[in-house]
C-alpha positions as CSV (number, residue, x, y, z in Angstrom):
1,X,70.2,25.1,-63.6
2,X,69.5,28.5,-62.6
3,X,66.3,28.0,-61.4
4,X,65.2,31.3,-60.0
5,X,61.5,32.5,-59.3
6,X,59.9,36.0,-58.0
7,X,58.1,37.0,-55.3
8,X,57.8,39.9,-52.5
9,X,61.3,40.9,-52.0
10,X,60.7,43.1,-48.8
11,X,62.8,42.5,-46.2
12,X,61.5,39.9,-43.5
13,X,60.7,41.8,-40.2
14,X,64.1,40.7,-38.4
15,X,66.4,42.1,-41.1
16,X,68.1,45.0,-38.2
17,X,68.1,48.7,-39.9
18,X,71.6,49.1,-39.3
19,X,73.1,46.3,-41.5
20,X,76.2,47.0,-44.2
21,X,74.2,45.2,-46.9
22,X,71.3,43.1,-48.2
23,X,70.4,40.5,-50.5
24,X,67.8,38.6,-50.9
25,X,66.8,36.2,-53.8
26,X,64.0,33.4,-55.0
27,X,65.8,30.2,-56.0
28,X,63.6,27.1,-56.7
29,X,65.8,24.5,-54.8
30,X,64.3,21.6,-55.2
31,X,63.6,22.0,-59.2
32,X,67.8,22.8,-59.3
33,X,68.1,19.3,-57.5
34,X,66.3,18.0,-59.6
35,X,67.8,19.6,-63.0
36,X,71.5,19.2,-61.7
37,X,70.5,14.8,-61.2
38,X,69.0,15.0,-64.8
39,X,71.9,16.7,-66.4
40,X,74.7,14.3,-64.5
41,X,72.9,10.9,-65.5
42,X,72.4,12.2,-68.9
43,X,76.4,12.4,-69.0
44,X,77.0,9.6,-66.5
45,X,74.0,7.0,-66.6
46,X,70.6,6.7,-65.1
47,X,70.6,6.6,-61.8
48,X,74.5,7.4,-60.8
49,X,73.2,10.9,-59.3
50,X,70.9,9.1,-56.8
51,X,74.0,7.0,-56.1
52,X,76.5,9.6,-55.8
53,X,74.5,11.5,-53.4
54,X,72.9,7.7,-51.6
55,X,77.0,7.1,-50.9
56,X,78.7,10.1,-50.0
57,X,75.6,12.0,-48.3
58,X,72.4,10.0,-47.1
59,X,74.5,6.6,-45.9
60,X,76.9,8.1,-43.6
61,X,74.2,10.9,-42.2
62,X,71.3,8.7,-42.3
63,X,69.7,11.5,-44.1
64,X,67.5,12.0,-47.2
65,X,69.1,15.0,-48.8
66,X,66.3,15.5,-51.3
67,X,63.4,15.2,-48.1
68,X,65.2,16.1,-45.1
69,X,66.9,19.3,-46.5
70,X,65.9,20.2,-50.3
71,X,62.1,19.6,-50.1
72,X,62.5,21.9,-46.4
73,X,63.8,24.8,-48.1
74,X,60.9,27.1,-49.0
75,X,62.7,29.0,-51.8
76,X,64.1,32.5,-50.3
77,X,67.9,33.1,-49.7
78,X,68.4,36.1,-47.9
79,X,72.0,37.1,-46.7
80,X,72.9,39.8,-44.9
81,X,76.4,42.1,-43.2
82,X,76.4,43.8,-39.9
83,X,79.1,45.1,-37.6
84,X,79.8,43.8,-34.4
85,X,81.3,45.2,-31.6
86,X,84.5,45.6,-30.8
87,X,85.4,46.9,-34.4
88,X,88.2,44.8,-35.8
89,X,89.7,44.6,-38.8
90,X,86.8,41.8,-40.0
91,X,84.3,43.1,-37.6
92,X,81.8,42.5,-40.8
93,X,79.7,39.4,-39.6
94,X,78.2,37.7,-42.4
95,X,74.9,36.0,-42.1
96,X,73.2,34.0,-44.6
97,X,69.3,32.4,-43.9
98,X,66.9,30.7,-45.9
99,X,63.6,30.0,-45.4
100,X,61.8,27.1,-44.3
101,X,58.4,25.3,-45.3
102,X,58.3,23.7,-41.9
103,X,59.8,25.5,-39.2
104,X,59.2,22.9,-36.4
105,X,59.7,19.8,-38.5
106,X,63.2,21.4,-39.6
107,X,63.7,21.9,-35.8
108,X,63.2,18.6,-34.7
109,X,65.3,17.4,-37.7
110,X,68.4,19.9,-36.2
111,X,67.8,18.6,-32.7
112,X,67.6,14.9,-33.9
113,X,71.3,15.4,-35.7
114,X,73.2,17.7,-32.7
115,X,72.5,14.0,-30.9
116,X,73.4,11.6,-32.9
117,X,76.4,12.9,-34.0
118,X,77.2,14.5,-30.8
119,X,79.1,17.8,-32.2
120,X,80.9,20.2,-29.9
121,X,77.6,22.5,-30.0
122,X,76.5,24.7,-27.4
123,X,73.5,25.6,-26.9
124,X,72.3,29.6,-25.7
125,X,68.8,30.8,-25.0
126,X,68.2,34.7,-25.8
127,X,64.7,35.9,-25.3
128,X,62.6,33.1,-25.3
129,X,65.0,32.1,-28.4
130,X,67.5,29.2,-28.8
131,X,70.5,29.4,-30.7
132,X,73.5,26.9,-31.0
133,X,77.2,27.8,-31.2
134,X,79.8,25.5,-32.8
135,X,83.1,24.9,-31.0
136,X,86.0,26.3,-32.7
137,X,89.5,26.7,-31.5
138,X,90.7,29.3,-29.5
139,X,87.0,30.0,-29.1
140,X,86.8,33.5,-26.9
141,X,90.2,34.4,-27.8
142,X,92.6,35.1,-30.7
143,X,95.0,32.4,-31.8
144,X,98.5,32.2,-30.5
145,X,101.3,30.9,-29.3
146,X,101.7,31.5,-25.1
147,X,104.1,33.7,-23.9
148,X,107.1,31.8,-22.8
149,X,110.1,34.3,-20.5
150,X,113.8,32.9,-21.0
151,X,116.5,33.4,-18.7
152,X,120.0,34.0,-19.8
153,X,122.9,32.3,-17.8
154,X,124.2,35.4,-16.5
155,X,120.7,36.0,-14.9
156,X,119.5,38.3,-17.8
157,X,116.3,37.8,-19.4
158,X,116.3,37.9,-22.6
159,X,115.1,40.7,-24.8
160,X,111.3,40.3,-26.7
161,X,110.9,39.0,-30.5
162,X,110.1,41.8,-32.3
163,X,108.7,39.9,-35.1
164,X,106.6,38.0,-32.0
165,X,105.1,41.6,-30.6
166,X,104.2,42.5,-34.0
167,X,102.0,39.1,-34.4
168,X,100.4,39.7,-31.2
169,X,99.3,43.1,-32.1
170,X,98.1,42.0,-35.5
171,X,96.2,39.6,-33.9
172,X,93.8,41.8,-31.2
173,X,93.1,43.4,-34.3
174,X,91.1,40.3,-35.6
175,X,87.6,38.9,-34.6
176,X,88.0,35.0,-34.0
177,X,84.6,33.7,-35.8
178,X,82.1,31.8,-34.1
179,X,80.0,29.8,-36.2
180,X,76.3,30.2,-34.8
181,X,73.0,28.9,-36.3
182,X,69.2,29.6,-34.9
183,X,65.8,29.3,-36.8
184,X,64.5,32.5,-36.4
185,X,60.8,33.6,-37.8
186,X,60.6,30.7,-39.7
187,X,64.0,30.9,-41.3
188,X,67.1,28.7,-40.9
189,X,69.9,31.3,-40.0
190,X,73.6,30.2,-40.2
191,X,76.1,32.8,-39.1
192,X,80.0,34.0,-38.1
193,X,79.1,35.5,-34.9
194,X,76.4,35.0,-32.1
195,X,76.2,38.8,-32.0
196,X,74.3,39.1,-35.5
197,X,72.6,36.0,-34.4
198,X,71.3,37.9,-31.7
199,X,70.8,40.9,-33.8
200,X,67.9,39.6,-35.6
201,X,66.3,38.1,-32.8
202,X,66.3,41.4,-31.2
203,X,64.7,43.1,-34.2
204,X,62.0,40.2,-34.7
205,X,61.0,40.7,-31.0
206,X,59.6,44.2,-32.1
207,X,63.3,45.6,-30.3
208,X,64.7,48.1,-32.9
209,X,64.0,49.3,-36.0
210,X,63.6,47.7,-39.6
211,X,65.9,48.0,-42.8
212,X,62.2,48.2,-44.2
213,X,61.7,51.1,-42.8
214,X,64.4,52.7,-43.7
215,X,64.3,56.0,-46.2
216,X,68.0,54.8,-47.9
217,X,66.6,51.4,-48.5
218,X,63.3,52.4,-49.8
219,X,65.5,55.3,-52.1
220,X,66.5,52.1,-53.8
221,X,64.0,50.0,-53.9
222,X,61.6,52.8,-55.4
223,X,64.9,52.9,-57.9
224,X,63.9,49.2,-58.7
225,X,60.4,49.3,-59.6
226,X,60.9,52.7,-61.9
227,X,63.0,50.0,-63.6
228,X,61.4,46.6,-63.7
229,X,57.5,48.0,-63.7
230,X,55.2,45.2,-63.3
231,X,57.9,42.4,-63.4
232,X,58.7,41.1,-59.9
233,X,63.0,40.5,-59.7
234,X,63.9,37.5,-58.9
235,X,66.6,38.5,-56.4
236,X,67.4,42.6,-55.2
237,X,70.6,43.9,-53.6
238,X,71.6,46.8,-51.0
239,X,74.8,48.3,-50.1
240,X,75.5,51.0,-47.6
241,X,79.9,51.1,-48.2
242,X,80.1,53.5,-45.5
243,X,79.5,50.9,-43.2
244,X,82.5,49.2,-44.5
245,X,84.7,51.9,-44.9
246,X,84.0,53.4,-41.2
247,X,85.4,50.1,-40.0
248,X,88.3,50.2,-41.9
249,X,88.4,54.3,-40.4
250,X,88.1,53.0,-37.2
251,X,90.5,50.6,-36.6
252,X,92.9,52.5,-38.7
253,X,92.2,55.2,-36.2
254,X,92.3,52.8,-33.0
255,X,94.8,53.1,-30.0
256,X,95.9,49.5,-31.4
257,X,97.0,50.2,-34.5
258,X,98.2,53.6,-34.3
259,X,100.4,52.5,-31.3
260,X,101.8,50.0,-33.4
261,X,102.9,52.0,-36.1
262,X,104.4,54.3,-33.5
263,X,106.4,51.5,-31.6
264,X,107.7,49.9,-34.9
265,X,108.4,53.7,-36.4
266,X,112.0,54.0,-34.9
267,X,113.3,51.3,-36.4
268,X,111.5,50.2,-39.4
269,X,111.2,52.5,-43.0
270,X,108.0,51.6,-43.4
271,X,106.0,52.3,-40.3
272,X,108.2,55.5,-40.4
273,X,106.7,56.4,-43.1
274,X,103.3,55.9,-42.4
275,X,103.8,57.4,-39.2
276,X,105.1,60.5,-40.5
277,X,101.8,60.8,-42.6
278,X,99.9,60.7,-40.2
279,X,101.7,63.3,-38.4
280,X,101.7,65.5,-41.5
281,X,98.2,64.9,-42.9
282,X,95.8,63.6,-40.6
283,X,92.6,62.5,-42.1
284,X,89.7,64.1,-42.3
285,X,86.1,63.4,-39.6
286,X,84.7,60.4,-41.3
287,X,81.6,63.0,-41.7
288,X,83.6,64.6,-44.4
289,X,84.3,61.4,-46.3
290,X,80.7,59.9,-45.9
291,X,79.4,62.8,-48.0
292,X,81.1,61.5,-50.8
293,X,79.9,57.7,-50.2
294,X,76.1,56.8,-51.3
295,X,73.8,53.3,-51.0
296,X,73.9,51.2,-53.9
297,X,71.3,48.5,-55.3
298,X,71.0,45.7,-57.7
299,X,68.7,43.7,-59.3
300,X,68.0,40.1,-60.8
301,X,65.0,39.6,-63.2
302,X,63.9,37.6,-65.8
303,X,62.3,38.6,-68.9
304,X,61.8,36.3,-72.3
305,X,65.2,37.2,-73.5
306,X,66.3,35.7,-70.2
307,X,68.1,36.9,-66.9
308,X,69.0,40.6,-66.5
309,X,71.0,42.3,-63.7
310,X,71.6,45.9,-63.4
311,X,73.6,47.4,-60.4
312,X,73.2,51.0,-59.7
313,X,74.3,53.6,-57.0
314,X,72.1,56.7,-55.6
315,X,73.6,60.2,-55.6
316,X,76.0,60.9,-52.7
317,X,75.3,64.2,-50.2
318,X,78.8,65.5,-52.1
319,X,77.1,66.0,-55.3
320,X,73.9,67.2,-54.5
């Protein structure tokens, strides 16, 4: 079932340089389809695949799952992470594309569904680009209830819910996701924020530079080839955890949370405690912690004694 294949695994052109991490693998789609059909009617019966799929899929999308969408997909996943803006606890936006045989007959088949079906999409142009966002609730906001002001009958209002403040500061810590899609350079993007969305189409209008380009990435990927040689992977990874960690450093760090655990410190052990760390030890400049943090890389190949993956990590500044 694991149908993968090979091929150049350098980053398409609109892969920003600044992005947490990489991946990128050849996956024969349509020969999976096809094993995964095989495999169930040789448990089930001929035919009940087809069926399965006929019922539950093509019927009640007036699709044709294996033309409209498998045979489409040209064989490269690529997924990548990025930061967005303000940092938040998940401020990592995830995007994950795959590329298409047909750009403008996939196009027309998007365009053809947003109208029948009539889903709460919007649509955005962003530099000669379009994108489409999917309504979600509490879209532009952070979930919650609204805040409600009680009187007492002696004309005193009553005092705030702890437990109610607490949730409200949890929650400006959080990015509300907004499910975004776009086909960009001949890939099918599909995303939890506009912002990474319009990230790459930045990057393949020539704005920015490339993760190509950059000396970390090709540190790995020269790591790669001294260990496959001549055999092209089938799927290579990339990892840059300070990325990660910096966010987590930030919004520890933030006005946010630090006033929280200052508010809740007079009355609670806990964000005492906490407090009183950070008081007594502060932590270091992130600049001092990076030198101890390095890229990492993996890859997927396959050899005659079948599939191989080794993961690996370059030396950090620290021990140098």
């Amino acid at each position: 079932l694991l149908t993968f294949g090979s091929g150049d695994l350098t980053p398409e052109t609109w892969i920003p340089a600044d992005v947490a991490d990489y991946s990128t693998v050849y996956w024969d789609l349509e020969k999976t389809y096809g094993e995964v059909e095989t495999l169930v009617d040789q448990i089930l019966g001929a035919g009940y695949f087809e069926n399965l799929v006929e019922d539950n899929v093509n019927t009640p999308t007036g699709w044709n799952l294996r033309e409209d969408v498998i045979a489409q997909i040209d064989g490269r996943l690529t997924m990548i992470g990025k930061i967005v803006e303000p940092i938040r606890i998940n401020s990592l936006s995830r995007l994950i594309s795959v590329k298409l045989k047909d750009p403008d007959v996939f196009a027309t088949f998007l365009k053809g569904n947003i109208e029948k079906f009539e889903t709460a999409i919007e649509k955005k142009e962003y530099r000669g680009s379009a994108y489409y966002l999917i309504s979600t609730p509490n879209r532009g906001g952070q979930p919650g209830a609204p805040d409600v002001s009680f009187q007492q009958p002696n004309g005193v209002q009553a005092q705030p819910d702890p437990a109610r403040e607490r949730a409200q500061d949890f929650r400006q810590n959080l990015r509300q996701p907004q499910p975004t899609f776009a086909i960009v350079d001949g890939y099918l993007v599909i995303a939890d924020s506009f912002e990474i969305v319009e990230s790459v189409i930045d990057t393949a209008a020539g704005d920015g530079e490339k993760l190509a380009d950059q000396s970390d990435f090709q540190l790995i990927v020269a790591q790669i080839k001294a260990q496959t040689g001549e055999i092209q992977p089938s799927a290579i990874s990339f990892s840059r955890p300070e990325h990660s960690l910096k966010m987590f450093y930030d919004v520890l760090l933030g006005d946010s949370v630090q006033d929280t655990i200052k508010s809740q410190a007079s009355d609670n052990q806990f964000f005492r405690v906490i407090n009183s760390a950070f008081q007594d030890h502060p932590l270091p400049q992130f600049s001092e912690i990076s030198k101890h943090l390095a890229p990492t890389g993996g890859v997927l190949f396959n050899r005659p004694s079948g599939l191989h993956y080794m993961s690996f990590s370059l030396k950090p500044e620290s021990a140098k």
